[in-house]
C-alpha positions in Angstrom: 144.7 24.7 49.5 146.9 24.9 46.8 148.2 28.1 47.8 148.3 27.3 51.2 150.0 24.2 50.8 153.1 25.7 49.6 152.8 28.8 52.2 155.3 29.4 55.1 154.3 27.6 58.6 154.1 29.1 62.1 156.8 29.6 63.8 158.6 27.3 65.9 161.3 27.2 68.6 164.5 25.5 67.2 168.0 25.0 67.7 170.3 24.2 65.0 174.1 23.6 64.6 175.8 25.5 61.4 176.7 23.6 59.1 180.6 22.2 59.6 183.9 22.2 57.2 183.2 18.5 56.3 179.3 19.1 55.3 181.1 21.9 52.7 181.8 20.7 48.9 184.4 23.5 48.4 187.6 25.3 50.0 186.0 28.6 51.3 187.0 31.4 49.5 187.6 34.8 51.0 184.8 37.0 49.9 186.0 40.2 51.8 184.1 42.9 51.4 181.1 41.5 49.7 177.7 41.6 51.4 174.4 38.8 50.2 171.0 40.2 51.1 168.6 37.2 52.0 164.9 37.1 51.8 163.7 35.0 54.6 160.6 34.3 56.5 160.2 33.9 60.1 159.8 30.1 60.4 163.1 29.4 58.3 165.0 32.5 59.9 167.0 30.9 62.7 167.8 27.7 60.7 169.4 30.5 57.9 171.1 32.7 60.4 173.3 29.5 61.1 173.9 28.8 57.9 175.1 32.6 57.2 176.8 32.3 60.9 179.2 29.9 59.4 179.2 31.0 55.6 180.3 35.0 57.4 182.7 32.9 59.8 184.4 31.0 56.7 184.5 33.3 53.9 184.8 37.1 55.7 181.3 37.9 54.1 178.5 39.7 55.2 174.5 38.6 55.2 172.2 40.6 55.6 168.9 38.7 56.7 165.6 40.6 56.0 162.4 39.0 57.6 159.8 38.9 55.1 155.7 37.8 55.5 155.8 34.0 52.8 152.6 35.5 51.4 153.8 38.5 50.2 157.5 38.1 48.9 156.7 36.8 45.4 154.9 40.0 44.6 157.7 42.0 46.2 160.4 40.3 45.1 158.8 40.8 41.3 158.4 44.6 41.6 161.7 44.9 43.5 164.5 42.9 41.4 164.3 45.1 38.0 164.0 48.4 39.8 168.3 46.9 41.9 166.3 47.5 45.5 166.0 43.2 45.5 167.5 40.8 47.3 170.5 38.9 45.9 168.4 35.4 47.4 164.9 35.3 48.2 163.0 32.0 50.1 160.6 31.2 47.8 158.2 28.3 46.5 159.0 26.2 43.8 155.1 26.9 41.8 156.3 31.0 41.3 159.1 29.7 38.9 156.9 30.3 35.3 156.2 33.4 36.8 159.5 34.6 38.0 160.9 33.6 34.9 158.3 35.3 32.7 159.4 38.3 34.4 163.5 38.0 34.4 163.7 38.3 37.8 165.9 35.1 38.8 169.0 33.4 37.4 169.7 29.5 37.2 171.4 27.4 39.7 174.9 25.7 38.9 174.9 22.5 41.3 177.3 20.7 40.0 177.8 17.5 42.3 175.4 18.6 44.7 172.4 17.6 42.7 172.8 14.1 43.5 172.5 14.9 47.3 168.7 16.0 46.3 165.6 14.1 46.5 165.4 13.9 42.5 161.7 15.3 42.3 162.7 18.7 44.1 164.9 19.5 41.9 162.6 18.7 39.0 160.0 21.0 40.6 162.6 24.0 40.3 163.7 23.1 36.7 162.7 24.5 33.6 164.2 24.1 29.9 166.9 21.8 31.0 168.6 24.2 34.2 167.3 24.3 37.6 166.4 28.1 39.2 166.5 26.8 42.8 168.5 25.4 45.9 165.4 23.5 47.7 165.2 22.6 51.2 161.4 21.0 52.2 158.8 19.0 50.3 155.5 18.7 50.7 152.9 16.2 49.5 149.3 14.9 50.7 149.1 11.2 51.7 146.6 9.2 53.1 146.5 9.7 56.6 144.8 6.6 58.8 143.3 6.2 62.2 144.8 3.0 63.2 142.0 2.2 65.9 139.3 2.3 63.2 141.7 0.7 60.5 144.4 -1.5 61.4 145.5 -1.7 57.3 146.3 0.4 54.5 143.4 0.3 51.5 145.0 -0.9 48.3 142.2 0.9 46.3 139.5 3.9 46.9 136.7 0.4 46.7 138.3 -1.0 49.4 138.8 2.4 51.5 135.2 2.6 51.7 134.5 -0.7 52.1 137.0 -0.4 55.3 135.0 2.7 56.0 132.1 1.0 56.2 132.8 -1.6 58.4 134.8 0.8 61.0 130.8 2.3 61.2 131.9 5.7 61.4 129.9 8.7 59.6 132.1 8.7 57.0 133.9 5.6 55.3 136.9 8.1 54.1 137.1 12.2 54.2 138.2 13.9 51.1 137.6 18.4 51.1 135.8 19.1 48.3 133.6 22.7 49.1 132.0 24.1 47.0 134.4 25.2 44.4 136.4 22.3 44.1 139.7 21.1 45.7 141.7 19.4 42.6 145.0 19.6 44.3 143.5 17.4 47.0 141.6 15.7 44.1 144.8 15.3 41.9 146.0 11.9 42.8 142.7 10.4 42.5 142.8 12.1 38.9 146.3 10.6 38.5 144.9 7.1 39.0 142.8 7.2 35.5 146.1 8.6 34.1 144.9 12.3 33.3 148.0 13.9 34.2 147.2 18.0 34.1 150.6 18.8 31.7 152.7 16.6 29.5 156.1 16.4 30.9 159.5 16.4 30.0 162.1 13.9 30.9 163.9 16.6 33.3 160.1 16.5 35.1 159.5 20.1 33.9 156.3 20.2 31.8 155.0 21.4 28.8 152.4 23.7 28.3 150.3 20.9 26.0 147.2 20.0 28.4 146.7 16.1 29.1 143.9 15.5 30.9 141.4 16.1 28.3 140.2 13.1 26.1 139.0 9.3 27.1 141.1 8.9 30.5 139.9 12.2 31.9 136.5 11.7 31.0 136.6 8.7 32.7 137.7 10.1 36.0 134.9 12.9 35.7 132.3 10.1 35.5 133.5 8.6 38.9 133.2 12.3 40.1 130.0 12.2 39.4 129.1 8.5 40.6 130.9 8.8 43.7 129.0 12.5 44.3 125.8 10.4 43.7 126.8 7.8 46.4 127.8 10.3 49.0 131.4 9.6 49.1 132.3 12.4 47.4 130.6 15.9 48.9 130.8 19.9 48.3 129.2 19.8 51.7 132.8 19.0 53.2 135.2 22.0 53.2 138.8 21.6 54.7 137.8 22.9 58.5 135.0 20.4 58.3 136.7 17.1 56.9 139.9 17.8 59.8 137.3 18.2 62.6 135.3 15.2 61.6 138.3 13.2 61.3 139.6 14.5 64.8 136.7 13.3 66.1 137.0 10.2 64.9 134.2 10.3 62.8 136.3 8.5 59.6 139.4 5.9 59.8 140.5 7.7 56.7 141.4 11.4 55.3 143.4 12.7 52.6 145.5 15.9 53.2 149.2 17.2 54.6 151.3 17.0 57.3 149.7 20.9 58.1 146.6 18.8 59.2 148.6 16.7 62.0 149.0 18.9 65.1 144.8 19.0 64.9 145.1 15.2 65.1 147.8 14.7 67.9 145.3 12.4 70.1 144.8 9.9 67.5 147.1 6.5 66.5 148.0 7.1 62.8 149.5 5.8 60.0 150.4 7.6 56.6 149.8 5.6 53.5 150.0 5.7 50.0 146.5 7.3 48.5 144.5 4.5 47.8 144.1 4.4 43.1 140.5 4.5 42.2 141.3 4.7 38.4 143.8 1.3 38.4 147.1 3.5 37.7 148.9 4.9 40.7 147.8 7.9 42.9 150.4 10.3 42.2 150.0 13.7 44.4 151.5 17.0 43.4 154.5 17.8 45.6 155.1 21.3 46.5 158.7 22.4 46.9 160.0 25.5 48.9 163.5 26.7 48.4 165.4 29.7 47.6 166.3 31.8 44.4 169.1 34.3 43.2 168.2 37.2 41.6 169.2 38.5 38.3 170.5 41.2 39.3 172.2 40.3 42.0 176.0 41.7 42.0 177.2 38.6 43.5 176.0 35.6 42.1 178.8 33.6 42.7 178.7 34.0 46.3 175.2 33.7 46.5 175.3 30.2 44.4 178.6 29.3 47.0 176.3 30.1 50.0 173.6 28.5 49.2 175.1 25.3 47.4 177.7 24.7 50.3 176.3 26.4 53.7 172.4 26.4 52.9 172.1 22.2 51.1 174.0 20.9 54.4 172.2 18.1 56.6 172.3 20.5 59.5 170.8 23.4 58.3 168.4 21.7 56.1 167.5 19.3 59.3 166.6 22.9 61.3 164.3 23.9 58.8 162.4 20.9 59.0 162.0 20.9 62.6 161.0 24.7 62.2 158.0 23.8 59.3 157.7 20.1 59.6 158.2 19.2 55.5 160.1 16.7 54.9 164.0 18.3 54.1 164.7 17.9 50.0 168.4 17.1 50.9 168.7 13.0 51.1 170.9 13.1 54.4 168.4 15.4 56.1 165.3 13.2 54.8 167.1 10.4 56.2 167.6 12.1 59.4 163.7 13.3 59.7 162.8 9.7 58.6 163.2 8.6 62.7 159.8 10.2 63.0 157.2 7.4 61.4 154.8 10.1 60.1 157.4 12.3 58.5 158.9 9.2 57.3 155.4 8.3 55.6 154.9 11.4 53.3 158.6 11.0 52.3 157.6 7.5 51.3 154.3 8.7 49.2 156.9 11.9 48.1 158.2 9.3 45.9 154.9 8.9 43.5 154.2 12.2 43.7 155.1 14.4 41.0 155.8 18.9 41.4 153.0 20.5 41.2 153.6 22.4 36.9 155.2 26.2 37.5 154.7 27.3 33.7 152.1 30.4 33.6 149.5 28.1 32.0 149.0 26.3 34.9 146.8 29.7 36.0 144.0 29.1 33.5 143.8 25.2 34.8 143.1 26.8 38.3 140.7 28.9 37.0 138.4 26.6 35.5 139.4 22.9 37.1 138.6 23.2 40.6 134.6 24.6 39.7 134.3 22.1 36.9 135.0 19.4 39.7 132.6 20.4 42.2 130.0 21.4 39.9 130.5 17.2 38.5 130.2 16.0 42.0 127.4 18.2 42.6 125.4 17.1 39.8 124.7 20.9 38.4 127.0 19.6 35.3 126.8 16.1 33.5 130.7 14.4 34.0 131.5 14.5 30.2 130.2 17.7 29.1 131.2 19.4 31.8 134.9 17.8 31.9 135.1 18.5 27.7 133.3 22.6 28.1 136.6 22.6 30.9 139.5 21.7 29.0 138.1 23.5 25.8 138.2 26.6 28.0 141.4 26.5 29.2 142.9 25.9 25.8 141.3 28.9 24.8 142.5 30.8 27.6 145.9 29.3 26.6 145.5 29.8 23.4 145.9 26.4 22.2 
């Protein structure tokens, strides 16, 4: 799910305005002769042909849009970029940066003004060493998604989200995917909640490569793995297609995932909440951020930072692409504009604990090990201490820390 949380989203049918002269930051210059190459995929395509529709209209440029499968431009944007056959701009997600960067293949951003028009955690997500690598567009966080017939409040706390459970008399008091090798993205806000952050961070959001989950706090959280695996509450039993058709059913008042789950739950009342803190400190989720990316080799950077900074970050455009993918826009004024819907308006809200999901290569050895370590906890095959400590000293080895 991590990987599929950040992935592109069917298709959908959308119209949408370009972007006009007073959305603009700057006095269109005439880029005669000069052609951008744009990476896209099909759900974002329409929503980016408007935006090059008026950048083509106001500046004499060509671009070129090339439909891409999500899944597989990372790697052939990688191979592509050093060998001049790239894109100048690629679509992209905001968790390729380390590697992207590791390999040279993308420049930084200059926003200038525009970064204050941002939701401030997107553009964390796409920063690194003090300059941000990427114009973002959509968000994307888990909440706490409530049936409002079998629970007519919001849990404060995980004890009182079974407790609610529990009296609603369904089959489960609250769903959670574990399977059975792990699901610590989904987990990661419960983990939050016993402050065991996965990185250190910096004050620009980016983080460092020094691991800080290890030690008292995330000990702490693997022993409530392990009791709440003892209870029941917590179950390898539960993979993703099973805790969204339980909940569908009506079978819990509470599950914790995305707004992908929603169109499998269109016949039910809900209500997204804030993830309920089982360790006392808030539940901060990982937020995923999709946006786009120049490339270093790009012959036109210039234009491509001009058409993404002033025809691409525009309330229209970013406003389409929301109703194309349904994640919340990472420009305020489309946010604001998607807020009119109460469930997209929800996520936003829990968006604002949330913190990006680390993009350094190191965060590869944490997948490795983390999500097995979790379900093998909640599963009993490993005691919650031993197991948590034989994890982290693995992945500073694999680090090399």
């Amino acid at each position: 799910m991590a990987l599929s949380a950040c992935s592109s989203t069917p298709a959908a049918t959308t119209s949408s305005a370009a972007p006009t002269a007073a959305e603009t930051s700057a006095a269109a210059a005439d880029y005669t002769g000069t052609t951008l190459t744009v990476w896209v995929d099909d759900t974002r395509m329409a929503a980016t042909q408007a935006a090059a529709d008026a950048f083509e209209a106001a500046t004499h440029a060509k671009v070129t849009l090339v439909k891409k499968n999500f899944d597989e431009i990372q790697a052939d944007f990688t191979s592509q970029v050093p060998t001049g056959k790239g894109p100048d701009i690629t679509i992209g997600a905001h968790d390729w940066l380390g590697n992207l960067i590791q390999n040279g293949v993308v420049s930084p951003i200059e926003l200038g003004d525009k970064a204050a028009e941002f939701e401030p955690v997107a553009l964390q997500a796409f920063s690194q060493d003090g300059q941000v690598y990427g114009v973002p567009y959509a968000i994307e966080n888990i909440a706490l998604i409530r049936n409002t017939k079998l629970a007519a409040e919001a849990p404060a706390t995980w004890d009182d989200a079974l407790k609610m459970g529990k009296e609603a008399g369904t089959k489960y008091p609250i769903l959670i995917q574990v399977g059975d090798t792990g699901d610590p993205y989904t987990m990661y806000p419960l983990q939050t909640s016993f402050g065991a952050p996965v990185f250190t961070q910096n004050t620009d959001g980016s983080y460092t490569s020094e691991l800080a989950m290890g030690g008292e706090n995330g000990e702490k959280f693997a022993q409530w793995l392990a009791a709440q695996g003892k209870a029941g509450n917590l179950d390898t039993a539960i993979s993703y297609d099973i805790a969204v058709d339980a909940f569908a059913k009506g079978k819990s008042p509470f599950i914790i995932g995305g707004p992908w789950m929603l169109e499998k739950f269109k016949d039910l009342s809900l209500s997204i909440d804030p993830i309920p803190s089982a360790g006392g400190q808030t539940a901060s989720p990982f937020v995923g951020v999709q946006g786009f990316f120049i490339s270093s080799q790009s012959k036109n950077p210039i234009v491509a930072n001009d058409f993404l900074t002033n025809y691409v970050a525009t309330t229209d455009v970013q406003y389409a692409m929301y109703e194309a993918g349904q994640r919340t826009p990472a420009l305020k004024s489309a946010a604001e504009k998607a807020a009119t819907d109460p469930l997209a308006a929800g996520f936003a809200k829990v968006a604002g604990d949330a913190v990006p999901m680390p993009s350094i290569p190191e965060m590869a050895a944490v997948w490795t090990y983390w999500g097995v370590t979790e379900a093998n906890i909640i599963s009993g095959k490993q005691e919650a201490v031993a197991g948590w400590q034989k994890m982290i000293s693995d992945i500073k080895s694999k680090i090399g820390k």
